[in-house]
C-alpha positions in Angstrom: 18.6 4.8 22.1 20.5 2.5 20.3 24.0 3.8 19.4 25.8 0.5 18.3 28.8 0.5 15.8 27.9 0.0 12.3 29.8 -1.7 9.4 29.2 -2.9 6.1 27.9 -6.1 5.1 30.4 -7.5 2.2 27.1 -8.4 0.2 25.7 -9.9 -2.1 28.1 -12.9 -0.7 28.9 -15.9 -2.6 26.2 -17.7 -2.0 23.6 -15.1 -2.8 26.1 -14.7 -6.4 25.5 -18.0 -7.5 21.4 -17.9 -7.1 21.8 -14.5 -8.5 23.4 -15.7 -11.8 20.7 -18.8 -11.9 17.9 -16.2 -11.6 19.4 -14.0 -14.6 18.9 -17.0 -16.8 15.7 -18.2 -16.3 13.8 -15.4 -14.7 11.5 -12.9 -16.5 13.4 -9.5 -16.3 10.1 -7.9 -16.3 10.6 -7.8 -12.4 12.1 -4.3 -11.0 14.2 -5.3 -8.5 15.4 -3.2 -5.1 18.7 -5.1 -4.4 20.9 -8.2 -4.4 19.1 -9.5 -1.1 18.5 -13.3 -1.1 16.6 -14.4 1.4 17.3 -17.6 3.6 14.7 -17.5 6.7 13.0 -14.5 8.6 11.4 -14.0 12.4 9.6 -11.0 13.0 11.3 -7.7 11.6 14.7 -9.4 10.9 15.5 -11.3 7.9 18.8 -13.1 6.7 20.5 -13.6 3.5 22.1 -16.8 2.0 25.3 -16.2 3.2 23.6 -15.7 7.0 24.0 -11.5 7.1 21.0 -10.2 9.3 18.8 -7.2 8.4 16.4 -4.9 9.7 13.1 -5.6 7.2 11.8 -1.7 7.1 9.8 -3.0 4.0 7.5 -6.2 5.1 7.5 -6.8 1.6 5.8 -4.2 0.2 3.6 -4.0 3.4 2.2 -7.6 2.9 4.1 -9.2 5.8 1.9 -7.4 8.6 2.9 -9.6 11.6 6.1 -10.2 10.5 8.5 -12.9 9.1 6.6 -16.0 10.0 4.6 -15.4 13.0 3.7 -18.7 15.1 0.2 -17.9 15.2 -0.1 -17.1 11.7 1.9 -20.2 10.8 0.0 -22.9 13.0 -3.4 -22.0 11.4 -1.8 -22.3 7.8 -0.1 -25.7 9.0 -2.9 -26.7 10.3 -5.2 -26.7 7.4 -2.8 -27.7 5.2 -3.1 -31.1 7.1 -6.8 -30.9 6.4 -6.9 -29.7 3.1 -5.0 -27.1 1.0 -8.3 -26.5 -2.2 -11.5 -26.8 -2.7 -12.4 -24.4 -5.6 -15.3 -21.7 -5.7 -17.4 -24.1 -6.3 -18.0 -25.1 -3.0 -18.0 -23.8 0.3 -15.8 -24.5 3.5 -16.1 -22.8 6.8 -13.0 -20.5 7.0 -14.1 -18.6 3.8 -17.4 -17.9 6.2 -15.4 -17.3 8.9 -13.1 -14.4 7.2 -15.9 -12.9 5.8 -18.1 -12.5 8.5 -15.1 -11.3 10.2 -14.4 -8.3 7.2 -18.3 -7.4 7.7 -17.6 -6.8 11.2 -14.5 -4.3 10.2 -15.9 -2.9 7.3 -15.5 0.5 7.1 -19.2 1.5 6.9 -22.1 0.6 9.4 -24.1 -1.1 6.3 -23.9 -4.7 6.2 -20.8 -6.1 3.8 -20.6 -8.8 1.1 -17.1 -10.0 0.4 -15.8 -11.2 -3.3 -12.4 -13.1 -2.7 -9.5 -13.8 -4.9 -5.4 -13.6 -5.1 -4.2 -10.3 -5.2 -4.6 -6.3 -5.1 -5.2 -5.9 -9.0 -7.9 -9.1 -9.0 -9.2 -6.5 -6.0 -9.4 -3.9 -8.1 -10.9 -5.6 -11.3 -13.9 -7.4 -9.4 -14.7 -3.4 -7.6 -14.6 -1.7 -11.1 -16.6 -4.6 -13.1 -19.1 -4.5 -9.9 -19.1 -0.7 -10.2 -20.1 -0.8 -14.0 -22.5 -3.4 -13.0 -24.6 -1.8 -10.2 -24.6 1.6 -11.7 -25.2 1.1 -15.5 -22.6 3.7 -16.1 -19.2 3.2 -17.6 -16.6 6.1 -16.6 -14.7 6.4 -13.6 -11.9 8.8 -12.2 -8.8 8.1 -11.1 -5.9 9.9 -9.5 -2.2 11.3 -10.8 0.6 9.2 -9.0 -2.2 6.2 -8.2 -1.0 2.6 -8.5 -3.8 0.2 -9.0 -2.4 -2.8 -10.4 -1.0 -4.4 -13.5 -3.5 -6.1 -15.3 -5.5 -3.9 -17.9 -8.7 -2.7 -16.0 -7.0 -1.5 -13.2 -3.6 -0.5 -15.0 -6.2 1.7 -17.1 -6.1 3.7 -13.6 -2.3 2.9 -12.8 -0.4 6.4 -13.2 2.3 6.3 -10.7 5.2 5.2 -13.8 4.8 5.8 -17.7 7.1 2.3 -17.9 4.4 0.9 -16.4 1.6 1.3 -18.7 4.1 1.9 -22.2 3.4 -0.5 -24.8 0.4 -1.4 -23.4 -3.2 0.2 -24.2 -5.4 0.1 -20.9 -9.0 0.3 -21.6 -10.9 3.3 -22.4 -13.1 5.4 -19.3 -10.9 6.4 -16.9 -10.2 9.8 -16.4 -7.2 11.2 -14.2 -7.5 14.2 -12.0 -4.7 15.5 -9.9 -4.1 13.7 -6.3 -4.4 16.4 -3.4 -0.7 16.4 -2.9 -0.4 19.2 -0.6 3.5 19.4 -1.0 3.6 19.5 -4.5 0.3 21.1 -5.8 -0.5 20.9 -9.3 -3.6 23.5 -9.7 -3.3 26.6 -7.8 -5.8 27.3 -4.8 -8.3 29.6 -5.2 -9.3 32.2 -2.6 -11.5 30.6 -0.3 -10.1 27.1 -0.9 -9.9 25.8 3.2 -7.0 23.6 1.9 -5.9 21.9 -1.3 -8.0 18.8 -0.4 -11.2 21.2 -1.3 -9.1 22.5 -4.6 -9.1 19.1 -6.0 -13.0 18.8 -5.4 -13.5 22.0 -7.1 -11.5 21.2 -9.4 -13.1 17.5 -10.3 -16.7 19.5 -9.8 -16.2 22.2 -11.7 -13.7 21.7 -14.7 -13.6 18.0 -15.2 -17.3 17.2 -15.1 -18.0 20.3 -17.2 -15.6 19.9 -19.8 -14.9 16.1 -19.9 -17.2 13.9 -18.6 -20.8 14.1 -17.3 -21.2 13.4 -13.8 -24.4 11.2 -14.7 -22.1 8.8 -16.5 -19.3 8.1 -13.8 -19.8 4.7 -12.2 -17.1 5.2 -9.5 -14.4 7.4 -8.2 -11.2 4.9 -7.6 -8.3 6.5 -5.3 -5.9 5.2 -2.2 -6.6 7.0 0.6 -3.3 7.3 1.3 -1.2 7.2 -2.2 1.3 3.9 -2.1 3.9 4.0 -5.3 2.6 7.7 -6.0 5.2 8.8 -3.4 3.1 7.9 0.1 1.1 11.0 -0.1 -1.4 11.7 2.6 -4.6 13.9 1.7 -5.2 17.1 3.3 -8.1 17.3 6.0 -10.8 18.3 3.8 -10.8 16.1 1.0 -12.5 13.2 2.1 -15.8 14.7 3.2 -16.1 16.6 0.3 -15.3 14.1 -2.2 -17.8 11.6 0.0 -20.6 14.6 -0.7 -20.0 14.7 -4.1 -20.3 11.2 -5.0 -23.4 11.3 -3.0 -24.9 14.0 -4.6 -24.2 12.8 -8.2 -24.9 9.2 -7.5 -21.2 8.5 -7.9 -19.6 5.4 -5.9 -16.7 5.9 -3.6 -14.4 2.5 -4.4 -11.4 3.3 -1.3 -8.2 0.9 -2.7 -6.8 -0.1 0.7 -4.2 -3.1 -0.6 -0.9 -0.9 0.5 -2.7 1.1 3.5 -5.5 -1.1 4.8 -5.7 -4.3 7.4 -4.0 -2.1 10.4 -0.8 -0.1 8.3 -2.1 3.2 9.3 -3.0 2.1 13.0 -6.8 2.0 11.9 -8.1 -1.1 9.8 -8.4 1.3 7.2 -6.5 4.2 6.3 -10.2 5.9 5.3 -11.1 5.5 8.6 -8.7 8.9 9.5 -11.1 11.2 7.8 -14.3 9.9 8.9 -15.8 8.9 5.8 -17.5 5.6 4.7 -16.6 4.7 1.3 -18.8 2.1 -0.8 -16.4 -0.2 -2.3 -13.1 -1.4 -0.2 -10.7 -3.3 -2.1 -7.3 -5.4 0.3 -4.7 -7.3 -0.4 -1.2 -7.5 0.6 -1.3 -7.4 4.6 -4.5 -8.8 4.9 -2.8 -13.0 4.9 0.8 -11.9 5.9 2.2 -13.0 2.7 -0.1 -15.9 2.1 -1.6 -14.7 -1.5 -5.3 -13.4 -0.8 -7.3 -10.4 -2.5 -10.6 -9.0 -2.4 -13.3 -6.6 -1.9 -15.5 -5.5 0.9 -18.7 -3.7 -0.8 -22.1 -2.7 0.8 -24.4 -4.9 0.6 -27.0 -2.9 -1.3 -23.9 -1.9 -4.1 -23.4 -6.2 -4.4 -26.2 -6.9 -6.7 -24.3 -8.2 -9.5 -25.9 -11.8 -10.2 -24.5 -15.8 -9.6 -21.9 -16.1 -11.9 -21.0 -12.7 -12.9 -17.7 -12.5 -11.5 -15.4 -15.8 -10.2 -12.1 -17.1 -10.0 -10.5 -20.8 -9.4 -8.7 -19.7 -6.3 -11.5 -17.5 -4.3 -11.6 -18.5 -1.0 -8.7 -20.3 -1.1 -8.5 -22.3 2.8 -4.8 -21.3 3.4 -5.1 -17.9 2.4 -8.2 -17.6 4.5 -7.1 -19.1 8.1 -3.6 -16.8 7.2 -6.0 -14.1 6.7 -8.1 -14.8 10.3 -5.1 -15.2 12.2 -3.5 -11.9 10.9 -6.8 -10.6 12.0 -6.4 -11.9 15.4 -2.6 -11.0 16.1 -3.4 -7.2 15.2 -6.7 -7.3 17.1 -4.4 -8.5 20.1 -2.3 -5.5 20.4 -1.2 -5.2 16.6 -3.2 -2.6 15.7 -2.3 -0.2 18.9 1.4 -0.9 18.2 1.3 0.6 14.8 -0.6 3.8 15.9 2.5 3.9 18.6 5.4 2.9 16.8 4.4 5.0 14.1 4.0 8.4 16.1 7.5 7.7 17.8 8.3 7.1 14.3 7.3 10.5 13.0 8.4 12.5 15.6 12.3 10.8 15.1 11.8 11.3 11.5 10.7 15.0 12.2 14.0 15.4 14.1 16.3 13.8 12.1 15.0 16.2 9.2 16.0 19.2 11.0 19.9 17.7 10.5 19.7 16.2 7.2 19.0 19.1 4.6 17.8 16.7 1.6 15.0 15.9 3.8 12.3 18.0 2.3 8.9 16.2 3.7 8.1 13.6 6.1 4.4 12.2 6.2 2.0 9.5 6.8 0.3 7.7 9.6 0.5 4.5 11.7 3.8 2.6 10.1 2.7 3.8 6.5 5.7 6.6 6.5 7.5 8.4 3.5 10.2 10.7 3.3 10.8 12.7 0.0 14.0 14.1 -0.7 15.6 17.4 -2.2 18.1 19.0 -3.8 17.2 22.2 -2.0 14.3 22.6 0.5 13.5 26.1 -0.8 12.9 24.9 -4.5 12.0 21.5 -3.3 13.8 20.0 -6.3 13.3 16.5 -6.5 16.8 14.3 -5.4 15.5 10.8 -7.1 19.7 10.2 -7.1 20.2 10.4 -3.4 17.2 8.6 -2.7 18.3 5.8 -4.7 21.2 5.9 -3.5 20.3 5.4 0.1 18.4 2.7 -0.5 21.4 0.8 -1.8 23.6 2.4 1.5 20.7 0.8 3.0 20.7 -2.6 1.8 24.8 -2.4 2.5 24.8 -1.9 6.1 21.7 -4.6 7.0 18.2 -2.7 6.4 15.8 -3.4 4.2 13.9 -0.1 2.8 12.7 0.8 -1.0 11.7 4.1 -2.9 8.2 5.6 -3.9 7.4 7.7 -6.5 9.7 9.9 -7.9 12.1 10.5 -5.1 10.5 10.0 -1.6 11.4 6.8 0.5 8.8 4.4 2.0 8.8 3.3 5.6 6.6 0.4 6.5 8.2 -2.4 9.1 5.9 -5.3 10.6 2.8 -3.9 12.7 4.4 -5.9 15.6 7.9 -4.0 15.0 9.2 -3.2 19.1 10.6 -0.1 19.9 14.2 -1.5 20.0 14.2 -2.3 16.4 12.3 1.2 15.3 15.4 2.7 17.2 18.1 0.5 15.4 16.6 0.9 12.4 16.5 4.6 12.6 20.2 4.5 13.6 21.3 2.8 10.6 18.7 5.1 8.2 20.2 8.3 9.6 23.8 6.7 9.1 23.1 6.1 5.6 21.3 9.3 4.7 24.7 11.1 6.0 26.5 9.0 3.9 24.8 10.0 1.2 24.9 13.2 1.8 28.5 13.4 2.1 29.0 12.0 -1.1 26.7 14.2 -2.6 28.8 17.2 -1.7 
């Protein structure tokens, strides 16, 4: 157990002031940002500043660095094609584009064959599943899900409702209605006798109020939702929703479209976070972990949901052969113990978490699975009154004392390292957390 003295970092530094001041003047300030952390180089799960201070990366960069700051295997292959060549286009065809989507056929999530649509990012994801939805169904509703974060761009922020700041001043397009997410913690409906969890009050809910009320079953395309809820506040679904969401898309002819860009490609310690509940979903969309860090998007649809016609849907970058061999060696790092060290690292993970809880009272909740982990905290466990401020304030404690961690949702922390994270660093990271939620704490009293 790692019991090592820690001191603050006097950051930012003076080097990391000076780019600072640069940015301010000729960067968009549309970007939210965590903290004054200016990166020079990374290796693994540690990462240094400008001025050479070390930290413990806790957030991979929102999950996309999945092996880590620049791991050899992963950057050979993109050096190596860069050598060859670096674009093509769509409009042609190269063998590692093959070769990566062959290899998502073989991990799809569902025993039917898969067709791939490639692009740059999570919302591109998104926008090719909903237009393909539309497309193969004739039908032009959806549902989406309270607290979901789907992207930026106006189809998919029309299902973006994790932040009003997100979608203010800006009118996302029409068809998209928003249930509540089974968030078993903080239930919005109440259960109703006979209810085997909250999962199946949800479904009831969806069946038997929104499609009676709202919007005919016979005209929803696709039901969009993250298995495991990202910005909404890392919100994992109770046991029963899955299969009984999966039989009511079934019996209405509904799609099931499963947005794995923050908890697919090995977070959870599965390839997809779905995968925990048994349930084949029709439509996968990935992003972020799937190239660690090298831009790359997509979706992973049946084969017999993919009959939207040449030229329907395309992009300039689809395909792209950097993103792609990034993408095949990511594949191959977590098929080579990757994948089996999240699933470990993330139970020890959970059971120190558990136990640190019982010492910290503004610890109301810990969840998740694999190295896909969030903490909410309180003002008072009994009430569970939301404690956004000491949340907040943690994370810049955090950033202060050399680790590298970021909110979700409304007041609940987020807790994804690298999938290749060893148990030395989980336990010096969890150190310096614990230190910093006393901290808090203390000054909170």
């Amino acid at each position: 157990m790692v019991t090592k003295t820690i001191t603050r970092l006097d950051v930012p530094g003076p080097k990391a002031r000076a780019l600072l001041a640069r940015d301010q003047r000729v960067v968009s300030h549309a970007y939210g940002r965590v903290a004054d952390f200016v990166m020079a180089y990374g290796r693994g799960t540690e990462a240094f500043d400008v001025d050479g201070n070390r930290y413990l990366d806790f957030m991979s960069g929102i999950a996309v660095n999945a092996t880590g700051h620049s791991h050899p295997h992963v950057v050979r292959a993109i050096q190596e094609q860069a050598e060859k060549f670096i674009h093509v286009s769509s409009d042609f065809y190269h063998e590692s584009w093959i070769r990566l989507s062959e290899k998502l056929d073989e991990i799809a999530p569902f025993e039917e064959d898969a067709v791939t649509f490639l692009g740059n990012s999570g919302t591109e994801a998104v926008e090719a599943a909903i237009k393909l939805a539309r497309y193969h169904t004739g039908r032009p509703q959806f549902i989406g899900f309270m607290g979901g974060f789907h992207g930026r761009t106006l189809g998919s922020l029309s299902f973006t409702a994790s932040k009003a700041v997100q979608r203010r001043g800006f009118m996302p397009v029409q068809g998209v209605t928003h249930i509540p997410y089974p968030y078993s913690y903080r239930p919005t409906l109440a259960m109703q006798p006979g209810d085997e969890d909250y999962g199946e009050t949800v479904v009831s809910y969806l069946e038997k109020t929104v499609f009676k009320n709202l919007v005919a079953p016979e005209d929803v395309a696709a039901i969009l939702i993250e298995p495991i809820q990202g910005e909404g506040g890392y919100v994992v679904p109770p046991a029963s929703f899955f299969p009984l969401l999966r039989e009511l898309c079934d019996r209405h002819g509904i799609l099931l479209i499963a947005d794995e860009v923050q908890a697919g490609m090995g977070r959870t310690g599965r390839w997809w976070s779905i995968e925990h509940w048994g349930v084949e979903p029709d439509i996968v969309c990935t992003a972020k972990g799937i190239a660690s860090g090298v831009p790359l998007g997509g979706i992973i649809a049946r084969k017999s949901v993919s009959t939207w016609p040449t030229s329907a849907h395309g992009n300039t970058y689809g395909g792209n052969p950097l993103a792609c061999v990034a993408a095949l060696a990511t594949i191959e790092v977590l098929e080579n113990g990757g994948l089996q060290n999240a699933a470990e690292q993330g139970d020890y993970m959970l059971q120190r978490l558990a136990e640190m809880q019982t010492r910290h009272p503004s610890i109301g909740d810990v969840r998740g699975k694999g190295l896909m982990i969030g903490v909410e905290f309180v003002q008072d466990r009994a009430t569970k009154t939301p404690d956004t401020r000491i949340r907040n304030r943690i994370v810049e404690l955090a950033f202060e004392h050399g680790l590298l961690i970021m909110g979700c949702g409304n007041n609940s922390m987020r807790i994804i390292p690298p999938l290749t994270i060893s148990r030395g660093e989980v336990d010096e990271g969890l150190h310096l957390f614990e230190y910093v939620v006393s901290l808090a704490e203390e000054e909170s009293l």
